[in-house]
N, C-alpha and C positions, 0 to 999 in steps of 0.2 A: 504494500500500500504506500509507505512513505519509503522510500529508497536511497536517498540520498539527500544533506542537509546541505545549503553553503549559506553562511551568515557569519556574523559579528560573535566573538567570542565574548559573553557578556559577562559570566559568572562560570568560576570554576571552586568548586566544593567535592572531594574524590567521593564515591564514583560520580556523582552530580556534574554534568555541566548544564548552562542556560545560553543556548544559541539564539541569537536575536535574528529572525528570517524579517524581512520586510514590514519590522514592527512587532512580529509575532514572536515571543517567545517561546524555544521546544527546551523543555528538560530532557536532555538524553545521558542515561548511565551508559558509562564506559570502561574499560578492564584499563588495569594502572599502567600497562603497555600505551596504550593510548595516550592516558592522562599525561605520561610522563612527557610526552614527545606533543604534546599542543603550543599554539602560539600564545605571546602575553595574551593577557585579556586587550580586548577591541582590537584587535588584530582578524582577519578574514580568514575561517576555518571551511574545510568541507570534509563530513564527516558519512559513509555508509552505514545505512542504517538499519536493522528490521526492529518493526513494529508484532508487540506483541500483543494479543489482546486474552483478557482473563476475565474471568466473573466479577471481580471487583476492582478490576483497575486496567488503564491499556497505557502501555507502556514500549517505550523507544528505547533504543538501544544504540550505541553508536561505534564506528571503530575509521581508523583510519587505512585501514589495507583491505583491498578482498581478497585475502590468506585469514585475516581474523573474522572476518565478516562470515566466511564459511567455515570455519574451525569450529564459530560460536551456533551455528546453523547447525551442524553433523552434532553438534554437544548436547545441543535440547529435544533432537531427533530421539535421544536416549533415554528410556521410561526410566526413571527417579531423579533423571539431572532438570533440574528448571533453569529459567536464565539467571539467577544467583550465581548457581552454581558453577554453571557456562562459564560466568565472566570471572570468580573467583580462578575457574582453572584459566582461566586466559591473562589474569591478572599475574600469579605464580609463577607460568611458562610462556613463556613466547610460542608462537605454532610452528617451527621449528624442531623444538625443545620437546613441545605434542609429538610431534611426528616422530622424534628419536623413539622419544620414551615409549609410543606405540609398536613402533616396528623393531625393536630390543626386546619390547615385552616387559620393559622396566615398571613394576607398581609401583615402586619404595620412590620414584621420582613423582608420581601423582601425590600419594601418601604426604610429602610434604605441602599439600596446599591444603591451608584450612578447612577445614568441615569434609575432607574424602577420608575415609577410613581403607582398610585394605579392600572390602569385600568392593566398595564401588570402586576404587581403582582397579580392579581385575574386572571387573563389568566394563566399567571404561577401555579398558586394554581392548576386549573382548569384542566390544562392539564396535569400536573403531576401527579395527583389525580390516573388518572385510570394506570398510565405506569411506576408504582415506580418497578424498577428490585429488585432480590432477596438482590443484598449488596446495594439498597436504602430503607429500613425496613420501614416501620412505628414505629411509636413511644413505643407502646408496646416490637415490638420485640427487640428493640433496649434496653428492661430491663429497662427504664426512663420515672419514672410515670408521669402522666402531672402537670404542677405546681402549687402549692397552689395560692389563693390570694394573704396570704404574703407573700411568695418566689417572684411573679411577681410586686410586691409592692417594694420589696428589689432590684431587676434587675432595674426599672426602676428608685428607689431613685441613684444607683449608674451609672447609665447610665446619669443622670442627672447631676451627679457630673463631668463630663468627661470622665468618664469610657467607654472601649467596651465594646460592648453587648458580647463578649468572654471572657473579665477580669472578664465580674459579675458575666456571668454563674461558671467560675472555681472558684470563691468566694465564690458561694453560696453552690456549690458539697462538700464545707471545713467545711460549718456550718452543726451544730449538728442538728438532726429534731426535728422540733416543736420552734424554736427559735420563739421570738417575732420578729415583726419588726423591733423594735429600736435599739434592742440587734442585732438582724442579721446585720443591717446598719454597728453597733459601730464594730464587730468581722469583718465585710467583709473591713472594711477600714482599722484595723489593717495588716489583712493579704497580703493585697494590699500594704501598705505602705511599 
């Protein structure tokens, strides 16, 4: 129904924004991937969007890629995900990051986004599996080989240190291949720091 937003960025409140169209104000919630990457306020946004409509409320939704726009589409296509939940997982992972973790079969990557326990992230895995669209690739096409031991040895020593699981990945894409462990730790904390 509403497709696509382009107006005035009037108000930003996470997940909240208030796009000002031709006078008209749209509240569209957004997953923090979005949020993070918007212009100031009153600066000219366009944002895709699906409209959802419920028994007690209808409700917009907005993203700036169509890679997220269908991530968040294949996610509420799935009986117990609503778009909470959708955009909670899109807010966690980049659909990128979706796509790994579906085509690894990785739970423990879903598991860390609020409110998914094991049993839905294995649902999740589950149902994405067979319905990934062409901009949600599997991991091959997406040109990124699956991770060594010690690459995921290194993601998780830096995750342990308080790191996102987003700081370590772009930490580790900076180290040189074949790094040791300890070496990778010591150069990934450098570049962090």
């Amino acid at each position: 129904m509403i497709g696509r937003l382009t107006g005035l960025l009037a108000e930003k409140n996470p997940p909240l924004v208030l796009v000002d169209v031709g006078g008209v104000g749209y509240e569209v919630d957004v997953p923090m991937s979005t949020f993070y990457n918007l212009p100031p306020l009153g600066e000219r946004v366009t944002l895709l969007t699906q409209f959802v409509v419920r028994e007690d409320a209808q409700l917009l939704y907005g993203f700036l890629s169509h890679e997220e726009r269908q991530a968040f589409r294949q996610l509420i296509k799935i009986s117990g995900i609503g778009p909470r939940m959708a955009l909670a997982v899109l807010s966690g992972l980049s659909v990128t990051e979706l796509a790994q973790a579906v085509a690894a079969q990785e739970a423990r990557r879903l598991v860390k986004v609020p409110g998914i326990g094991k049993k839905t992230a294995e649902r999740l895995l589950l149902e994405l599996k067979d319905k990934l669209s062409p901009t949600l690739t599997p991991i091959e096409a997406l040109g990124t080989a699956p991770r060594h031991d010690h690459e995921a040895d290194i993601v998780q020593a830096l995750i342990a240190l308080g790191y996102s699981e987003r700081d370590a990945d772009t930490a580790l894409k900076a180290l040189p291949p074949g790094v040791s462990v300890s070496d990778g730790i010591r150069m990934a904390l450098k570049s962090l720091g």
